[in-house]
N, C-alpha and C positions, 0 to 999 in steps of 0.2 A: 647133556653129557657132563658139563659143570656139576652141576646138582649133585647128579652120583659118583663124580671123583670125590668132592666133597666131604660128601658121606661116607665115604670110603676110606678116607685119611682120617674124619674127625669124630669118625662114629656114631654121625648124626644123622636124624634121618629129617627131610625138608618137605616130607610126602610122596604120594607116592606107594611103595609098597608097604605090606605092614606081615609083621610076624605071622601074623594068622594064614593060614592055606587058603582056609575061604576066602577072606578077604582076597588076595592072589588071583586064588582062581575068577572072583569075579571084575577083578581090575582084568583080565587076558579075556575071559568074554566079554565086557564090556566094550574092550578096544579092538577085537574082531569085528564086532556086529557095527561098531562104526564105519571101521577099515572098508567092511566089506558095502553098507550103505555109499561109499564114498566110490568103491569102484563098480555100484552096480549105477550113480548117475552119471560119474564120467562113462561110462561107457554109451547111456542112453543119450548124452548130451556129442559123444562123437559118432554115434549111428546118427541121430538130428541132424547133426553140422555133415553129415555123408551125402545125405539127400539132396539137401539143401542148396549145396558148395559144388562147384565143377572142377576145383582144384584137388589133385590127385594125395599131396605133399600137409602134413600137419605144418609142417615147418615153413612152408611155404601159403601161411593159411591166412585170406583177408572177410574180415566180416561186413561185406559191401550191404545186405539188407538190415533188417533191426534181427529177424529169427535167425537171420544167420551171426549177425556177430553174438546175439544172446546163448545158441549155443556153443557159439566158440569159448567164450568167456566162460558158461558152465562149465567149460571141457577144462580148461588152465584153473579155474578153480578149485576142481576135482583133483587135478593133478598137488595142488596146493596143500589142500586141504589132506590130503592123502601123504603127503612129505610129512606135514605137520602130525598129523597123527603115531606115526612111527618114530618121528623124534623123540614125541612125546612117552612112548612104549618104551622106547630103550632104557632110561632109567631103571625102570621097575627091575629088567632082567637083572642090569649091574648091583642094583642091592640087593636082590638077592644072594648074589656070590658074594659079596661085601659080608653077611651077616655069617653065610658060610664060612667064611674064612675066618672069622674071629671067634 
């Protein structure tokens, strides 16, 4: 978010998006097909840890074997890893209105 205030006040750009469409357009597929790799192994790492696990509650989740805390820890990784990715998205949108507007 830094980065694209930034760029927004100083007209600079730090990376990230670029004038071209194309470019654009494959920076937004790029970060889908992550996105979406990201929630298709959190998902299979919280069906794992379902099996696994007798406890009902994410929140209330303890990894007492090795395959079960491995995929607990896949699961919070996922989740990680997936925040991280969409932080990482937001810039792109804000410069483009940035470039918009000037």
């Amino acid at each position: 978010m830094m980065i694209g205030w930034q760029a927004c006040v100083h007209k600079e750009q730090y990376g990230g998006a670029s004038h071209h469409p194309v470019a654009r357009a494959l920076y937004i597929i790029f970060t889908l097909v992550l996105f979406g790799v990201v929630l298709l192994a959190g998902r299979m790492s919280y069906r794992h840890w379902k099996v696994l696990s007798n406890i009902s509650s994410v929140f209330r989740a303890e990894g007492y074997e090795r395959k079960e805390y491995m995929a607990l820890a896949g699961l919070f990784l996922s989740c990680t890893l997936g925040a991280g990715i969409f932080w990482l998205f937001l810039p792109l949108l804000i410069l483009q209105q940035c470039l918009r507007a000037h």
